[in-house]
C-alpha positions as a printed Julia matrix, in Angstrom:
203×3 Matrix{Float64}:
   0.0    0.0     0.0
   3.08   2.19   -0.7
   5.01   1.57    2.63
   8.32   1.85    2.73
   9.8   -0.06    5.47
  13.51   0.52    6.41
  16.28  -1.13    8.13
  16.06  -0.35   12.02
  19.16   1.32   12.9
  20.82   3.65   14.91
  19.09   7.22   13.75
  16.34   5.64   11.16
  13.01   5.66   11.93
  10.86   3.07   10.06
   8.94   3.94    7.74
   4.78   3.06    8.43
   4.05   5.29    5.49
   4.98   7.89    2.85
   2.51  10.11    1.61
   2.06  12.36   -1.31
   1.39  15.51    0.05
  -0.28  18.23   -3.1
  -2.59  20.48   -1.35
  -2.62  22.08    1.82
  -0.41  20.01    4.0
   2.91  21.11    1.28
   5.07  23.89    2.76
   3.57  27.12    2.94
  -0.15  26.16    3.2
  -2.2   25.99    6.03
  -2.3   22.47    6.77
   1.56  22.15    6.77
   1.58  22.82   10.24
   0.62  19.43   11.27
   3.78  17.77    9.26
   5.65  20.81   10.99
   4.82  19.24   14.35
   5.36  15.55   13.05
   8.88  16.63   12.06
   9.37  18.59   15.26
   8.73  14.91   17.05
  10.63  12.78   14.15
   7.44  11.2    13.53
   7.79  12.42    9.92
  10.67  13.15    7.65
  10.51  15.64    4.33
  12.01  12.89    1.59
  11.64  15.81   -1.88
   9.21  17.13   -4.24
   8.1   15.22   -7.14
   5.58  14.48   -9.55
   2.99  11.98  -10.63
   4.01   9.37  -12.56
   0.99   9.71  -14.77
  -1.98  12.19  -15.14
  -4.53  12.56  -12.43
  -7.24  15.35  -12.37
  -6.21  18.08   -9.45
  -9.21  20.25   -9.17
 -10.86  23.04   -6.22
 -14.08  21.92   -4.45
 -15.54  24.1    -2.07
 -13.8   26.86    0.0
 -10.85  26.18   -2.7
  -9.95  22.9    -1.1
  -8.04  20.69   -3.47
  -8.9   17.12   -3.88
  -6.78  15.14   -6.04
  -9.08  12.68   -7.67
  -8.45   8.55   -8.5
  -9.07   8.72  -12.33
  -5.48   7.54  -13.66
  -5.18   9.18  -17.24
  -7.19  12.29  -16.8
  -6.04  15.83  -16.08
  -1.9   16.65  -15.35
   0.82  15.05  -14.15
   0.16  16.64  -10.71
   3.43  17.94   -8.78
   3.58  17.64   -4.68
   5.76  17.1    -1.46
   6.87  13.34   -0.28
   7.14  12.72    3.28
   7.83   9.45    6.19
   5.68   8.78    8.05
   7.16   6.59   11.06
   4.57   6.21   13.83
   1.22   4.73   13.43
   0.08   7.8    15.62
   0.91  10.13   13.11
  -0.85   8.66   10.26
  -3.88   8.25   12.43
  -3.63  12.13   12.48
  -3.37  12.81    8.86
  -6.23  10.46    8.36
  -8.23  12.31   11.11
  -7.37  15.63    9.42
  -8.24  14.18    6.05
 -11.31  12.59    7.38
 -10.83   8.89    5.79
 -13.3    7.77    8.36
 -15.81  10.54    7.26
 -16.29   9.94    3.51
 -14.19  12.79    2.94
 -10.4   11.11    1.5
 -10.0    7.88    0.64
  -6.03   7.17    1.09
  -4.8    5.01   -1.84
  -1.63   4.2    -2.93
   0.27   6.01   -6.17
   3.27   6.29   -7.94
   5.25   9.52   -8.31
   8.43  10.19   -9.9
  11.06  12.68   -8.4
  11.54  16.36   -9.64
  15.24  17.57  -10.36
  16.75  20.21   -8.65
  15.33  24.02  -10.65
  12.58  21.63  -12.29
   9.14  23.71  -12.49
   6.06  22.19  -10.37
   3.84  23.0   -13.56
   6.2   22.66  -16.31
   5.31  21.0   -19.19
   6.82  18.03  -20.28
   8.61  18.63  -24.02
   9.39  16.42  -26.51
  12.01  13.86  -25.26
  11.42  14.82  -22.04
   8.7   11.05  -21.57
  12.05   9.29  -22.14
  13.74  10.92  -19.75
  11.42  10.68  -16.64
  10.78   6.97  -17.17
  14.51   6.79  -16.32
  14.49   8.45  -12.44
  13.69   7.08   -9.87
  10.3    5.94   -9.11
   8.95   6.05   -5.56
   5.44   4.42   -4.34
   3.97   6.24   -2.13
   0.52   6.97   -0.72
  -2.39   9.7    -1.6
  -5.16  11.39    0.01
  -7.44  11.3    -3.24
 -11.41  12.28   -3.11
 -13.64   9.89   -2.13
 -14.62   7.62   -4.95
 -18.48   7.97   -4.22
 -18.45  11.7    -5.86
 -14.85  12.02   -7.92
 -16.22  11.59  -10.77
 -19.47  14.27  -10.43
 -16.48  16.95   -8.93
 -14.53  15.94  -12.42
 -17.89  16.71  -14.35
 -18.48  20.07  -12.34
 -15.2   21.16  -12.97
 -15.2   20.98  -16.59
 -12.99  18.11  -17.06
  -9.98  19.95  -16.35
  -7.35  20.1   -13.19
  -4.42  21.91  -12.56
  -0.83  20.72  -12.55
  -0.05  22.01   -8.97
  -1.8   23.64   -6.03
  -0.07  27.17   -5.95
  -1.04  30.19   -3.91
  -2.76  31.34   -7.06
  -4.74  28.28   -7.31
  -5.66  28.49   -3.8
  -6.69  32.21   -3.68
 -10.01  32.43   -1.58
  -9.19  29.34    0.47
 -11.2   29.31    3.85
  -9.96  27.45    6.71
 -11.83  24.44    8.49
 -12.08  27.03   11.35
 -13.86  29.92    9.46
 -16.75  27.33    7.48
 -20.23  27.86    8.55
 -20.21  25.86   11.63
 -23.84  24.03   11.39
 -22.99  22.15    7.95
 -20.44  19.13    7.45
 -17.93  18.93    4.63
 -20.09  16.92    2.91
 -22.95  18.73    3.22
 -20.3   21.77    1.59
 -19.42  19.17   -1.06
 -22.97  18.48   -1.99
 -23.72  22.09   -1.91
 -20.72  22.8    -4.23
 -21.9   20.12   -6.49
 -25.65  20.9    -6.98
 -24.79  24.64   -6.95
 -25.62  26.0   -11.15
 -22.12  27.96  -10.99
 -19.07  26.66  -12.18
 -15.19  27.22  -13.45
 -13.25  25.76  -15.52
 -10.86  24.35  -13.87
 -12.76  24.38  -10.59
């Protein structure tokens, strides 16, 4: 399921996870704090940025929340943050944020494929350029994508097209958990997003 289990030895932590981080818990967004504090504890360990191995659709729900969603083939070769996870504690807290047990994220395992030093998160991959990705190194890994039960009505609403990276700009207007109407779920906020007659393309 894309663990990555070390070696025990003196100063390595075993690995009970790595996860693909592209939304909110990369550095410099909201949610990073939480790896911040993992870190701080060496219950998690920054291992590089990198890049999907194939195309996935990235797109904005409500509140500008990025969901990353399981349709292999679809949308960009989306470009993230790979981290350790070493203590069953801490992934219970990155599921908890990421509300696995709420129908929110489903986590799910993926492939992604290192970025080079000065390589763009949204650069687009040039002729030749196929050849030369297939020969870096390859890393499984794990994901939070959407939850499968309404991926593929988000890909619908959002035109059929996702971004290559969450960036600041992508995530202009983005409204913490904190400042959300308090009397409605996320999923009621997904559902609302959904059935709602406006739309962008990309979301």
């Amino acid at each position: 399921m894309g663990s990555e289990v070390k070696e025990e030895g003196e100063g390595v932590a075993v690995a009970v996870a790595v996860v693909f981080t592209y939304g909110t818990l990369k550095k410099g967004f909201h949610n990073h704090r939480v790896l911040d504090e993992l870190m701080a504890t060496g219950e998690a360990a920054f291992l590089g940025r990198c890049r999907t191995s194939i195309r996935y659709p990235l797109v904005c729900g409500p509140y500008r929340v990025p969901f990353l969603l399981d349709l292999p083939g679809r949308g960009r070769r989306v470009s993230g943050e790979l981290y350790s996870v070493s203590s069953e504690r801490a992934l219970s807290l990155l599921d908890e944020l990421e509300g696995t047990s709420r129908g929110h994220y489903q986590r799910r395992p993926i492939e992604v494929v290192e970025l080079v030093e000065g390589e763009e998160d949204e650069e687009e991959e040039e002729e030749g350029q196929g050849e030369e990705r297939k020969r870096r190194k390859t890393r499984r890994a794990e994901a939070y994508y959407a939850d499968s039960r309404y991926a593929m009505e988000m890909w619908n609403k959002c035109g059929k097209e996702g971004y290559g990276s969450y960036t600041e700009e992508v995530a202009r207007g983005y409204v913490k958990r904190g400042d959300r109407p308090p009397h409605f779920s996320f999923l009621d906020h997904i559902r609302f997003f959904l059935s709602s007659s406006s739309s962008s393309s990309p979301c």
